[in-house]
N, C-alpha and C positions, 0 to 999 in steps of 0.2 A: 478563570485564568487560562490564557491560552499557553502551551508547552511551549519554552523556549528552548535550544540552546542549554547542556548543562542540567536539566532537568531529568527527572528520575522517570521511567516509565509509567503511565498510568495504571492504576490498577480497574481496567473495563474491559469489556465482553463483549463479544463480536457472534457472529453463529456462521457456524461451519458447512460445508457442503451436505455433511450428514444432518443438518438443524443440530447441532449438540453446541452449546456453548465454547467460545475461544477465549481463557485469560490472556490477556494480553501477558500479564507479569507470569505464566507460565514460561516464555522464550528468555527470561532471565538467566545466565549460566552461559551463553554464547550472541556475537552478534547479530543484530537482528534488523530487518528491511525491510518497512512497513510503509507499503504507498498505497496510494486514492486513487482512484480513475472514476470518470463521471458514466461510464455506461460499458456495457458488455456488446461487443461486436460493432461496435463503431469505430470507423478508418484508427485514429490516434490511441485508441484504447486497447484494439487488437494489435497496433504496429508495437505499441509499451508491452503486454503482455509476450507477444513473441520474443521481443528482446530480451526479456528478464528468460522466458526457458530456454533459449538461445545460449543465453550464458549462466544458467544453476548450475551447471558441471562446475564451475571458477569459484562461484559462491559456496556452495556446497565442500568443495578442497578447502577454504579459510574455514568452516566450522559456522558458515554465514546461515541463518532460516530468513526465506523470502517469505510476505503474505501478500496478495492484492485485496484490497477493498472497494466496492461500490456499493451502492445501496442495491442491486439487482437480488433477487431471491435466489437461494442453492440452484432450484431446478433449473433457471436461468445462467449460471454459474457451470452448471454439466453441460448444456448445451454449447457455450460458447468454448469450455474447456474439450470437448468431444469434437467440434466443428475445427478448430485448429493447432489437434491434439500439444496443447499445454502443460509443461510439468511443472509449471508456478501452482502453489495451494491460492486460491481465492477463497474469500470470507463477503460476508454481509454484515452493513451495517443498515437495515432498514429503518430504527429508527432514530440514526442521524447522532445517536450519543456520541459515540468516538470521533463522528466528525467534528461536530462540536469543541468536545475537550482539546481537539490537536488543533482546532482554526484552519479547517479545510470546508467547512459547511459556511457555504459567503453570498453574498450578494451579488449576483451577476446580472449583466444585461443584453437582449441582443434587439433588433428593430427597435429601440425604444420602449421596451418592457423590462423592468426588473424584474429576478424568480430570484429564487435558492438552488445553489448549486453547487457543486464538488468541486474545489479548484485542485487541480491535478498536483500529488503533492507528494514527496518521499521522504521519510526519515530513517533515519540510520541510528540504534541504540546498540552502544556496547554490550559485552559480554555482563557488566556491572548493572543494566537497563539505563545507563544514562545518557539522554539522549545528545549525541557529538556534535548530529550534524540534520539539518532541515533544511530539504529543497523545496521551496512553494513555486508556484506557476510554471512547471515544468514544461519542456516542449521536451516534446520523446525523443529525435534526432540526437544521439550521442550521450545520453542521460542514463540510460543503464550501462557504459562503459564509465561515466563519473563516476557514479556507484558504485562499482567497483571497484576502482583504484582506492576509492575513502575506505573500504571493509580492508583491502591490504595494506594502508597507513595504519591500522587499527594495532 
């Protein structure tokens, strides 16, 4: 079953920059923003990352935790975090559970090939972990100021 809407946090596990495991239902107790991006240091991927450390100071004042995810490895993860010194935490999900469970692991297509792929994606869980609010097919342009304004409706 994919999370809808209304739904409780999942209880899964991500791995951290240091390889140590991430419960998701650890961030339970304050709200929480939890997006996908398909790769590390790609135009739309760095321009979402920017803007989410751009605006942590705002999140951070509401009592907000940011995470980013892609399937990329920690070392992968330092490098891109160190190249445009980033204060968002990124995680990994290599093999593809959590994307899974949230219905961001989809079927995509470009030239006429279908693959698997990350559809760029952000949710938003209360302080309760329940989830308010899911943005699927995001375009970055203006999408971490949404996000925002939803954590101060909260």
């Amino acid at each position: 079953m994919i999370i809808q809407e209304g739904n409780k946090l999942p209880d899964l596990v991500l791995t951290g920059l240091d390889g140590h495991p991430i419960k998701l239902t650890s961030f339970v107790g304050k709200p929480f923003v939890l997006y996908f991006y398909p790769k590390d240091d790609t135009s739309g991927c760095t321009r979402e990352a920017q803007d989410f450390t751009e605006h942590k100071p705002a999140f951070d004042a509401l009592g907000a935790v940011l995470l980013g995810v892609s399937k990329d490895p920690p070392s992968k993860h330092r490098k891109f975090i160190d190249k445009y010194a980033l204060s968002v935490p990124l995680a990994t999900d290599e093999d593809s559970s959590v994307m899974e469970a949230l219905g961001v692991w989809v079927e995509k297509s470009m030239y006429g090939k279908s693959y698997m792929g990350i559809d760029r994606s952000t949710f938003l869980f209360d302080a309760n972990g329940i989830l308010i609010k899911a943005w699927r097919r995001v375009r970055v342009p203006g999408h971490v100021a949404e996000v925002l304004e939803a954590v101060r409706a909260l």
